[in-house]
C-alpha positions as CSV (number, residue, x, y, z in Angstrom):
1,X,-61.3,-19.8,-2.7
2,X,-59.3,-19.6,0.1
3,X,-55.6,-19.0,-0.9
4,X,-52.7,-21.6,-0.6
5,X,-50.5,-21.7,2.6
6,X,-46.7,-21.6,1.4
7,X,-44.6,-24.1,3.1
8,X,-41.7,-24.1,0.5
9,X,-40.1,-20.9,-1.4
10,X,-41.4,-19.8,-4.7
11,X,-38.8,-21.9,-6.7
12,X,-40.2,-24.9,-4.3
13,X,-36.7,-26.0,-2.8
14,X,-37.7,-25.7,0.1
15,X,-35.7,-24.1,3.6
16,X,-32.5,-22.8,2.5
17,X,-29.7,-22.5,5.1
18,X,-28.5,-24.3,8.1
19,X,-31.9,-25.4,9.6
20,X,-30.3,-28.3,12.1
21,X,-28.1,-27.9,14.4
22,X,-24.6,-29.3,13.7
23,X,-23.5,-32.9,14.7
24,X,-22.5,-33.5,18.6
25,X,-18.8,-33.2,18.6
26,X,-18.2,-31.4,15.3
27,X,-16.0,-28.7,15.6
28,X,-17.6,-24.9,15.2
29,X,-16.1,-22.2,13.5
30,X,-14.1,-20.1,15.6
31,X,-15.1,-16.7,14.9
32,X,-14.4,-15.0,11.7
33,X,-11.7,-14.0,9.6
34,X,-11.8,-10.4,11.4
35,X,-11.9,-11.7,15.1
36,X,-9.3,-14.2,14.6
37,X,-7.2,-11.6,13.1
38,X,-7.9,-8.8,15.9
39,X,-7.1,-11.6,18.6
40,X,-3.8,-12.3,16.6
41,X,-3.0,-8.5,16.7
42,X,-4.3,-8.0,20.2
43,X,-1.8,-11.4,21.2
44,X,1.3,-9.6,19.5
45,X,0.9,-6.1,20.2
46,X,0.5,-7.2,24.1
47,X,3.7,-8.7,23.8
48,X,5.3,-5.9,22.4
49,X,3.4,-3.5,24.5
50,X,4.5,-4.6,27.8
51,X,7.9,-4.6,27.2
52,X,8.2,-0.7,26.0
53,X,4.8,0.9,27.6
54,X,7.0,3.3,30.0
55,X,9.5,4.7,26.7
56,X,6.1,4.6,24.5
57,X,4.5,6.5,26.4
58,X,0.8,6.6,25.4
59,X,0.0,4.6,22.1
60,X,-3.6,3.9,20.9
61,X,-3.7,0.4,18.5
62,X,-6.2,-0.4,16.1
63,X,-7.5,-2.2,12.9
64,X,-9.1,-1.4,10.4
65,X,-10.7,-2.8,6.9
66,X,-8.4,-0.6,4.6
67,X,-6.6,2.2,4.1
68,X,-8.5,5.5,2.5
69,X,-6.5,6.0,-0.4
70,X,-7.1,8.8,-3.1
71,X,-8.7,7.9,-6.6
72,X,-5.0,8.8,-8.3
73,X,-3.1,6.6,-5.5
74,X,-0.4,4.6,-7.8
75,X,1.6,3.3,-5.0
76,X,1.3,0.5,-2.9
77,X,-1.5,0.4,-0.6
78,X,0.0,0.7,3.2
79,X,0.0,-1.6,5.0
80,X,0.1,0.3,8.5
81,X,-0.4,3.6,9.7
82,X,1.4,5.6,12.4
83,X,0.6,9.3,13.1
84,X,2.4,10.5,16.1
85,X,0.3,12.1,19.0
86,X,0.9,15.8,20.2
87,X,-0.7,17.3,23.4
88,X,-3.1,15.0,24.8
89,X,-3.9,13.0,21.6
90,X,-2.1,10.0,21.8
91,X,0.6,7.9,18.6
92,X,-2.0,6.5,17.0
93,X,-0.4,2.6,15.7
94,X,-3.3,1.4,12.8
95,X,-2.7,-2.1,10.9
96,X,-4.8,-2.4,7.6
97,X,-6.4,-5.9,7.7
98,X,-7.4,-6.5,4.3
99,X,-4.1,-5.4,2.6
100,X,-2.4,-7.4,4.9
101,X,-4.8,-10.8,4.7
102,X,-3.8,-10.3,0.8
103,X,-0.2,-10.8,1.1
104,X,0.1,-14.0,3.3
105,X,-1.0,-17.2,2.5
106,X,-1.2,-19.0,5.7
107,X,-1.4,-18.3,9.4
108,X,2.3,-18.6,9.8
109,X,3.0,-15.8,7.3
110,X,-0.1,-13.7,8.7
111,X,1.4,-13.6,12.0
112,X,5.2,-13.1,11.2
113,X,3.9,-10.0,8.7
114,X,1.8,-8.6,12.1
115,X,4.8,-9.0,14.0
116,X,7.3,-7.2,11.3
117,X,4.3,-4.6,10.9
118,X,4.1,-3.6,14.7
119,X,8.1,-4.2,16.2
120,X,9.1,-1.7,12.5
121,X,6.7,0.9,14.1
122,X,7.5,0.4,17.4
123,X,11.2,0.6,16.7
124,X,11.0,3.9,14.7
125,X,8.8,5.7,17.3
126,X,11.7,4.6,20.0
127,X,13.8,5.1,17.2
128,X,16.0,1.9,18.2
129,X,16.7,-0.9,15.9
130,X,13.6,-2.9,15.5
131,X,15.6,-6.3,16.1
132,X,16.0,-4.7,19.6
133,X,12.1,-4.7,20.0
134,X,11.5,-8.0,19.8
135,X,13.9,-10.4,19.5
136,X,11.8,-12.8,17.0
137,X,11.5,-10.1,14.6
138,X,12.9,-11.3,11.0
139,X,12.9,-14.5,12.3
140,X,9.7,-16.6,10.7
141,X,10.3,-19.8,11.9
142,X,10.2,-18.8,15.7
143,X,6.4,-17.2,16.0
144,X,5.0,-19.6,18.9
């Protein structure tokens, strides 16, 4: 007896996922969660960056997931790191996406906190007032 070609899974539902492709003129995902929020950072800290380069000096930005915290941690997890460069290793400005995503509910408050995250570590490495960074800063209804 020859055995039984499978067309459907063993539970006989048939194909799971997406197996057509999506209506003409529906709109597509843009990305995920993490590239939308890298170009948000990228969009801000470019802002910001251009601006103070020449007193900055040389400043490395990144993301990342989440913060490594001990087992014992009983703070609050940070939300931003900054460890200032010596010799040829450059102020390194990390933002903690996952922390950060937790705290906002909307676009509008995701944005305003990236702004407040960067312009407070900006403004202590130049050690100026962080008003004096960016003008916008503390100011959530005027992120466009």
């Amino acid at each position: 007896m020859e055995p039984r070609r499978r067309t459907r899974d063993r539970r006989d539902r048939g194909l799971r996922g997406p197996a057509v492709q999506p209506r003409p003129g529906a709109r597509l995902p843009r990305g995920s969660k993490r590239e939308q929020f890298d170009a948000l950072v990228v969009r801000i800290v470019t802002d910001v960056d251009e601006k103070w380069s020449a007193q900055l000096g040389l400043v490395e930005y990144a993301v990342e997931d989440a913060p490594l915290v001990p087992d014992d941690w009983t703070g609050t997890v940070p939300l931003s790191s900054l460890v200032r460069g010596s010799g040829t290793r450059p102020t390194r400005l990390v933002l903690f996406r996952r922390p950060i995503e937790h705290r906002c509910d909307s676009r509008a408050d995701l944005e305003a906190m990236i702004l407040t995250l960067v312009v407070e570590q900006v403004a202590e490495l130049l050690g100026i007032d962080a008003s004096e960074v960016d003008p916008r800063y503390g100011d959530d209804d005027d992120l466009d």
